[in-house]
N, C-alpha and C positions, 0 to 999 in steps of 0.2 A: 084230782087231789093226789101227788103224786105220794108227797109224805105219807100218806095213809098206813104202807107199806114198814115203817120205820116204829118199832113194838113203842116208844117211848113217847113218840106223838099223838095226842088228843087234838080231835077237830075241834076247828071251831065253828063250823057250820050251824047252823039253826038256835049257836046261844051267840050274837055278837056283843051282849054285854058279861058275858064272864072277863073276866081279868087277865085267868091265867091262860099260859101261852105253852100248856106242855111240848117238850120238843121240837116246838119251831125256833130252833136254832142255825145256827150257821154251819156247825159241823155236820148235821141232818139238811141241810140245804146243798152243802156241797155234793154230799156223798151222792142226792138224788140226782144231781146234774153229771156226773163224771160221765164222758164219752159223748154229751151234748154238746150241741153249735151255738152260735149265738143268732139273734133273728134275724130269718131268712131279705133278704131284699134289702139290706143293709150295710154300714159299712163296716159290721162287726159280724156278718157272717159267718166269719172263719175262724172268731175269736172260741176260745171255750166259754161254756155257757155262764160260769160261775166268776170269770172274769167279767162280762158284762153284768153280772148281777152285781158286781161290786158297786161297778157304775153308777146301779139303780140309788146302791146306798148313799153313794158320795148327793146326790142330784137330791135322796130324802133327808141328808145333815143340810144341805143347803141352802132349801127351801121349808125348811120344819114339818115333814109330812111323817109323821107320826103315826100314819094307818096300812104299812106296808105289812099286812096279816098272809095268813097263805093263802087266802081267795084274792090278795092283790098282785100276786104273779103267778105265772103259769108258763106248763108244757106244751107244745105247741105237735100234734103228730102229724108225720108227711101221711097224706090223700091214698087213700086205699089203693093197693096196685102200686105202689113206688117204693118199694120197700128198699131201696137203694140207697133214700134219704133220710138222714140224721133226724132222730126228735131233735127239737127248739127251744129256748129261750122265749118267750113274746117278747113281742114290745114292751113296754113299760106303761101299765095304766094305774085309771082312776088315782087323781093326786089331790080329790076334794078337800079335802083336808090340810092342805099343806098353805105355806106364807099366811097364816094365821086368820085363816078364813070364815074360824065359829066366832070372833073376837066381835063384839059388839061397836056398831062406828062409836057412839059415844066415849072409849074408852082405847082409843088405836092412840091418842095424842099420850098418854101416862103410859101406855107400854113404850111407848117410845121414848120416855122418859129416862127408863133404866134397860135399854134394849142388849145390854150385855147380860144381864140375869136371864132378862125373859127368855133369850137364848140358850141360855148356860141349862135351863128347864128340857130342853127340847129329848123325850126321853122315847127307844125303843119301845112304846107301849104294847106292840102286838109280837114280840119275842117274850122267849123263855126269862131271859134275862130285864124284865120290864124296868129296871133302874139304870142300867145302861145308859147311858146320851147316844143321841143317835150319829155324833161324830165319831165316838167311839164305836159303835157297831160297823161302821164304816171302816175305821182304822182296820180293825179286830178281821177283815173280810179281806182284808189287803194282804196281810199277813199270811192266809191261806189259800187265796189265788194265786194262780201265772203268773208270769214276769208283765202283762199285760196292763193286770188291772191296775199297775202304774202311772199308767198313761194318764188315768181320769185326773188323776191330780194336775198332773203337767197340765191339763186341757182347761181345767179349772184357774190355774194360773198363770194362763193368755186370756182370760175374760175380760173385757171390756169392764170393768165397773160403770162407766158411763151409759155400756151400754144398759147395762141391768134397769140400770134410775129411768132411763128412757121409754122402755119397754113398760115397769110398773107404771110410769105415768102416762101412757098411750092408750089407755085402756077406759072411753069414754064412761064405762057405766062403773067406773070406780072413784071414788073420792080423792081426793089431795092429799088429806092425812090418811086413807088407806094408802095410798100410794106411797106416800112417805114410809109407814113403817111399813111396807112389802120390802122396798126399795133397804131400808135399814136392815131388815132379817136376813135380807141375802148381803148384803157387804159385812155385816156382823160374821155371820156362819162362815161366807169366805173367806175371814181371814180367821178363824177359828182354826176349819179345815187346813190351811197353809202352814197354819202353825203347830198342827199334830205331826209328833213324831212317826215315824215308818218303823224304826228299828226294835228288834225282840228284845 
């Protein structure tokens, strides 16, 4: 827990229904990454670490993953005896949560009904800032990365939509109408994300 360090941070370890989100903000997220890499074995190696963490954001506006808490990313330290290697970035896990996966089947066909609100809801709940949208945290992360973590957006708009629809409905042990509104929340958020501004 690398925040730990940051006087203004409260864990959230051993209460994960408390609400509030002291200090796990963005500007305490940056600060503990300064002079970190991005994850090792990757093609973001090289990047700074906080520019791939933007990434992570843009990938949780997209898919509604709403439980990026500070036990959902992590420092990664180089193997005893290497001291020559940069701390890490991780990978990006645990996205249980995300493309509306507590949503009852009974009920995937009426959110799909009005899939622009149900989007318009999708809110940083494990930040300080819990009213936030989670495009908005995204945006907000953009603004205080590298020239880098620009890129995600360009990358984001050479997506396939097609592909997306494809992908949600390849997925044997999932339903038609889950697949439909998985398939809906990501072409929703995409064009959401496409259409937030960059500038201060």
């Amino acid at each position: 827990m690398v925040l730990l360090g940051i006087e203004s941070y409260e864990s959230c370890a051993g209460d994960r229904r408390s609400n509030a989100r002291p200090g796990h903000n963005l500007k305490n997220i940056a600060s503990v990454m300064t002079g970190l890499l991005g994850p090792a074995g990757t093609d973001y190696a090289d990047w700074a670490a906080f520019d791939v963490f933007s990434g992570y954001l843009l990938l949780d506006a997209l898919c509604a993953n709403n439980d990026r808490h500070a036990e959902n990313w992590a420092i990664e330290e180089p193997p005893l005896g290497d001291a020559d290697q940069p701390d890490r970035l991780t990978a990006s896990f645990d996205h249980g949560s995300a493309l509306a996966s507590s949503i009852e089947e009974s009920v995937c066909e009426r959110k799909l009904s009005d899939i622009h609100r149900f989007c318009e809801r999708g809110k940083a709940k494990r930040f300080e800032d819990r009213k936030q949208s989670l495009v908005g945290l995204w945006r907000d992360s953009v603004l205080i990365a590298g020239k880098s973590a620009v890129l995600w957006r360009d990358r984001l708009e050479d997506l396939d939509p097609d592909k997306l629809a494809e992908t949600c409905h390849g997925v044997d042990i999932v339903s038609a109408s889950r697949a439909n509104l998985m398939t809906a929340i990501l072409e929703e958020n995409r064009r959401r994300i496409l259409r937030c501004s960059l500038q201060n």
